[in-house]
C-alpha positions in Angstrom: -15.6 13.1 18.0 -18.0 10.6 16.5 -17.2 8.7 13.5 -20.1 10.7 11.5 -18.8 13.6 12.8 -15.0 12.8 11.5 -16.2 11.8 8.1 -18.3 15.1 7.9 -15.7 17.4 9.0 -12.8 15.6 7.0 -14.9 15.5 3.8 -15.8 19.2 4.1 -12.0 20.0 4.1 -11.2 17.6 1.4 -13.8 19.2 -0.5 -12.6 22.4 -0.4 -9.1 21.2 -1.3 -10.2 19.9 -5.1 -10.2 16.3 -4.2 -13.3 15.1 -6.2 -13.9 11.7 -4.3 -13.8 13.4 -1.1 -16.3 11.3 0.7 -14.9 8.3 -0.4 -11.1 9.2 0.4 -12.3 10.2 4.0 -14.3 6.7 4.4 -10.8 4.7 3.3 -8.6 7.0 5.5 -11.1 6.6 8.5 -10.8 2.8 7.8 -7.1 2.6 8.1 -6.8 4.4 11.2 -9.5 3.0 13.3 -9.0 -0.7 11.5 -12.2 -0.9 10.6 -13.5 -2.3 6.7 -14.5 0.8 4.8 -18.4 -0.6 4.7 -18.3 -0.9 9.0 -17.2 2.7 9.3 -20.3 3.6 7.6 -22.2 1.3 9.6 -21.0 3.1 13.1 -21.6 6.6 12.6 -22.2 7.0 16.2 -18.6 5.5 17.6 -16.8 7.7 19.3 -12.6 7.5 18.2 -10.1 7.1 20.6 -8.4 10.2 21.1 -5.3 8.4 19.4 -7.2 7.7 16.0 -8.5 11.2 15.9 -5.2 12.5 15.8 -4.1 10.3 13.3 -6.5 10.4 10.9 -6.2 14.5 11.3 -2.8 13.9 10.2 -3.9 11.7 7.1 -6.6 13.9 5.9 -3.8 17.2 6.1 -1.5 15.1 3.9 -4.4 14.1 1.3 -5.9 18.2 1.4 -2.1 18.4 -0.1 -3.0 16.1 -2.8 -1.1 12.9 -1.8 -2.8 9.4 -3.2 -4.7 7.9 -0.6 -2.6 4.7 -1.4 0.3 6.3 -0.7 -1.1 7.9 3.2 -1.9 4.2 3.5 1.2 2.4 2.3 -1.2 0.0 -0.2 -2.8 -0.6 -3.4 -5.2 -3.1 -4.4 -4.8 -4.3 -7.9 -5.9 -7.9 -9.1 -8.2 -7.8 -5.8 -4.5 -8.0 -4.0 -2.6 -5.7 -1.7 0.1 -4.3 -3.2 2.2 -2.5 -0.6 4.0 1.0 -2.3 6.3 3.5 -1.5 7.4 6.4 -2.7 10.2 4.6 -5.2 7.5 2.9 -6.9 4.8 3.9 -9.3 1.3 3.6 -7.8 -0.6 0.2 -9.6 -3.6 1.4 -11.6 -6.8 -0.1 -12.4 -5.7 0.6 -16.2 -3.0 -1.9 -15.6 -5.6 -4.9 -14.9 -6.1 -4.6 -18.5 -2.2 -6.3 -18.9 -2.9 -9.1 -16.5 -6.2 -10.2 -18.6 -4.2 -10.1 -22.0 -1.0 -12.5 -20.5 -3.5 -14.5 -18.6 -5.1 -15.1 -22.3 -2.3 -16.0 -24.3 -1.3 -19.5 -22.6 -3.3 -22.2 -21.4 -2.7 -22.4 -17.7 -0.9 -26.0 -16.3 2.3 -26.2 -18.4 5.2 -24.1 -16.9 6.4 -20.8 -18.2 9.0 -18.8 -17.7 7.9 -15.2 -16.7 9.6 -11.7 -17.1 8.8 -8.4 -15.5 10.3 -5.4 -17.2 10.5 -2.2 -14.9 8.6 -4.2 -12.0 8.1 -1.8 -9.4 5.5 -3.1 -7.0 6.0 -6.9 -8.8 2.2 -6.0 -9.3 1.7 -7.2 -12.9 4.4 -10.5 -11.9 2.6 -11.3 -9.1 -0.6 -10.8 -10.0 0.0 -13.1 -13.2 1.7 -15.7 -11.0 -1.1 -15.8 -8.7 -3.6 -17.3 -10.9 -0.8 -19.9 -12.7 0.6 -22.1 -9.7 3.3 -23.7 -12.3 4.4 -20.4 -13.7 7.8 -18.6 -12.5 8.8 -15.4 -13.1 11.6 -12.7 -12.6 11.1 -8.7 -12.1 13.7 -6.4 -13.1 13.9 -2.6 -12.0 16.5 -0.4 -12.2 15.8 1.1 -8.2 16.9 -1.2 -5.2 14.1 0.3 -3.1 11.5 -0.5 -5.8 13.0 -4.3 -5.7 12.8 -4.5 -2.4 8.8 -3.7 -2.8 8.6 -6.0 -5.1 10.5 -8.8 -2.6 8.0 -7.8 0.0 5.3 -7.8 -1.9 6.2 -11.6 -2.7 6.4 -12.8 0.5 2.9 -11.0 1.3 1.3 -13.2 -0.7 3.2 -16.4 -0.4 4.5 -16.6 -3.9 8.6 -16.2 -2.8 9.6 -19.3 -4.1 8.5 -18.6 -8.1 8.6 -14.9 -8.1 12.3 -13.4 -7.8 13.3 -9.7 -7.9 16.9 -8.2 -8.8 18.4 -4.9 -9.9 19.0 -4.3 -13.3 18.4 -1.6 -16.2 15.6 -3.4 -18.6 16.9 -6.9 -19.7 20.7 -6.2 -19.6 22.7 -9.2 -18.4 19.7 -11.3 -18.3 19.8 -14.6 -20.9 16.2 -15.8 -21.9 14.2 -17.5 -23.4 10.8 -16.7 -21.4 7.4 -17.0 -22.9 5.8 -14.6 -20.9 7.4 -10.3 -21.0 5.4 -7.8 -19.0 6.3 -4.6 -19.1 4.8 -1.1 -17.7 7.8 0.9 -18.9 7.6 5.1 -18.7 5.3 7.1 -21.5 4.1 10.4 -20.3 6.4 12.9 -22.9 8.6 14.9 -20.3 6.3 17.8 -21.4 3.5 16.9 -20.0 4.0 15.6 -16.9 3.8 19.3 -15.4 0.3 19.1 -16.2 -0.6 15.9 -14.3 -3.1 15.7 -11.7 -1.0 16.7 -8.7 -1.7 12.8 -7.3 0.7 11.8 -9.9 3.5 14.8 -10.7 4.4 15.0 -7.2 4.2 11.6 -6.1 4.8 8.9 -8.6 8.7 8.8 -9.1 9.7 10.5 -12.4 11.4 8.1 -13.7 8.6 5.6 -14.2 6.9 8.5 -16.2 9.0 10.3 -17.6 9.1 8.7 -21.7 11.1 11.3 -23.4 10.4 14.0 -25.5 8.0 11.9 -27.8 6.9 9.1 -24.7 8.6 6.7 -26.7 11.9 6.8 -25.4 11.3 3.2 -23.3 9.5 1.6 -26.1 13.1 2.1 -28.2 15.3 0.2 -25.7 12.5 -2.4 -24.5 11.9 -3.3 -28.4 15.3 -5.4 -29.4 15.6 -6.4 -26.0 11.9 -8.0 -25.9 12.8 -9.7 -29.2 16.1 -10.9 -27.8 14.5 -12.9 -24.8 11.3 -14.0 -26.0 10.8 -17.5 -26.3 9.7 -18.8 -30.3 6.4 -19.1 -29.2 6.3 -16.3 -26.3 4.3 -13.3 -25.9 4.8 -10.0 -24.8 2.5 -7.8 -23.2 3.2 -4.1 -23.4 1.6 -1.1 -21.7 0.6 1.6 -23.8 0.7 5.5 -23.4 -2.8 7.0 -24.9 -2.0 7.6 -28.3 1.0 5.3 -28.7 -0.4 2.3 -30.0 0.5 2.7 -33.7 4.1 4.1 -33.0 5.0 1.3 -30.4 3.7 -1.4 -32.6 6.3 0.1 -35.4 9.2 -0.1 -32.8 8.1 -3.6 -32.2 7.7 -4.5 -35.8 11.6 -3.2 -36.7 13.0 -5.4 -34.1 11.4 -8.2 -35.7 7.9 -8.6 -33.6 4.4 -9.0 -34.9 1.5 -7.4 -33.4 -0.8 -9.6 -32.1 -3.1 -7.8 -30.0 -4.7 -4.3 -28.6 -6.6 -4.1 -25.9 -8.5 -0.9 -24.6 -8.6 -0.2 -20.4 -12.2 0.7 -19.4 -12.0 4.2 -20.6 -11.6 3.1 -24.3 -8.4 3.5 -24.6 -5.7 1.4 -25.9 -3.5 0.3 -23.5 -2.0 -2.5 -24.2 0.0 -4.2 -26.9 0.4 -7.9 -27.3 3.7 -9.2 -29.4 5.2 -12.1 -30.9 8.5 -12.8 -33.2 7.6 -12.8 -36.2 7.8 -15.8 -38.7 
C-alpha cells in the first residue's frame, strides 16, 4: 500500500468514527510510524510502506477509531514548541495551558534567579517549559502519582534541564518550606458531574484525578489557596489555571487566604483561564 493510499483508507475510517480532524490525525499517525515529518508524508504519496509500518499504523488508526488522543497512540505532546512525553498517569498538555507560561514568563524580568514551584506537575510541562526560556531560574514539581513524577523526571532530562528542574512525590505543597517567587499550578476543575460528558479523548483517557474538581470544580482551588499564600515569596507570583467559569470564585478563595488578584488572562477561545496572584499588602 502507498502512502496516499494509507492516508485515504485510514481517514475514511476515522471519519466514520466521529473524529473531526480525521485527515490530520491520519497524517501525524502515518508520520510516527514510517518516521517521516508530518509535511514529507504529504510530499510522498506514492511510497510504498514496508509491510512492518502498514501493520503498525493499522494498529494506531484502530486505537484512535476508539477515540484515544493521538498524543497518547504516540507517547508525546508538544507544548511550548517542546516534546512532552505522556502516559496514561498524566494529563495530556493543552494548547490552553501556553496561556500560563506567557503570564509567569511576564511577571519577572529574566537574569536574576528565582525559585520555581510546580503544583500538580504531571508532565513538568508548565516547569519546564518556564525554565526553558530563564537559564538562571530553578524550579521544583510536586504530584501526588510516582508514575506522573517520573514523566516529569524524564521529561527533564529530554531536554537537558535536570540539573534546575527536580521532581518528587507529594500531595500539593505539604512538607515543602518556601519562599519561591514563581507557583504554577494546573490543579483539577471539571465538577465530577460533568466529566461524563467530556469528549471521549478526555473521560476515558486523561486520569480522573487531574479532573476531577469536586462537586462545584473548586475543590483544588480550596486546598491550593492557603498553601499558595504560605510559600510565596513577598514579592512572588502565582499563576493559576482556571476552569471556564471559575474566575470570580477562585479569585475569592485566593483573596480569603490573603492574595490579591493581579491578573486574568483569556486562552485563544476567549476564555479565562488563568489567574495571576500576589500577597496582599
Amino acid at each position: 500500500m502507498t502512502i496516499g493510499e494509507a492516508l485515504a483508507l485510514a481517514t475514511k475510517r476515522l471519519t466514520e468514527a466521529g473524529v473531526e480532524t480525521a485527515r490530520l490525525d491520519a497524517r501525524l499517525l502515518l508520520a510516527s510510524v514510517a518516521g517521516m515529518s508530518a509535511s514529507a508524508v504529504l510530499l510522498e504519496p506514492d511510497r510504498v510502506l514496508a509491510a512492518e509500518t502498514e501493520t503498525v499504523f493499522n494498529e494506531f488508526v484502530d486505537r484512535r477509531c476508539r477515540r484515544e488522543p493521538v498524543s497518547r497512540i504516540i507517547g508525546k505532546r508538544e507544548f511550548w514548541s517542546l516534546d512532552f512525553a505522556i502516559t496514561l498517569s498524566t494529563l495530556d498538555p493543552r494548547p490552553d495551558s501556553e496561556t500560563l507560561v506567557e503570564a509567569a514568563l511576564a511577571q519577572f524580568d529574566p537574569d536574576p534567579p528565582r525559585r520555581v514551584l510546580d503544583l500538580g506537575s504531571g508532565t513538568g510541562c508548565l516547569l519546564l517549559a518556564v525554565l526553558s526560556e530563564r537559564p538562571r531560574w530553578t524550579g521544583i514539581g510536586i504530584d501526588i502519582a510516582e508514575d506522573a513524577v517520573a514523566v516529569g523526571r524524564a521529561n527533564a532530562r529530554t531536554l537537558d534541564l535536570t540539573a534546575r528542574a527536580h521532581f518528587q512525590k507529594g500531595d500539593w505543597g505539604q512538607g515543602l518550606t518556601g519562599p519561591f517567587d514563581l507557583i504554577l499550578t494546573n490543579p483539577p476543575y471539571i465538577p465530577s458531574r460533568e466529566i461524563p460528558g467530556l469528549a471521549p479523548e478526555v473521560s476515558a483517557y486523561d486520569p480522573r484525578r487531574a479532573l476531577d474538581g469536586g462537586k462545584d470544580g473548586l475543590d483544588a482551588y480550596r486546598v491550593l489557596a492557603p498553601t499558595i499564600a504560605r510559600l510565596l515569596a513577598p514579592e512572588g507570583r502565582a499563576v493559576i489555571e482556571l476552569g471556564k467559569g471559575l474566575a470570580n470564585a477562585v479569585a475569592g478563595l485566593m483573596s480569603e487566604a490573603g492574595l490579591k488578584e493581579l491578573d486574568r488572562r483569556q486562552d485563544l477561545s476567549s476564555v479565562e483561564r488563568c489567574l495571576v496572584v500576589g500577597k496582599s499588602e
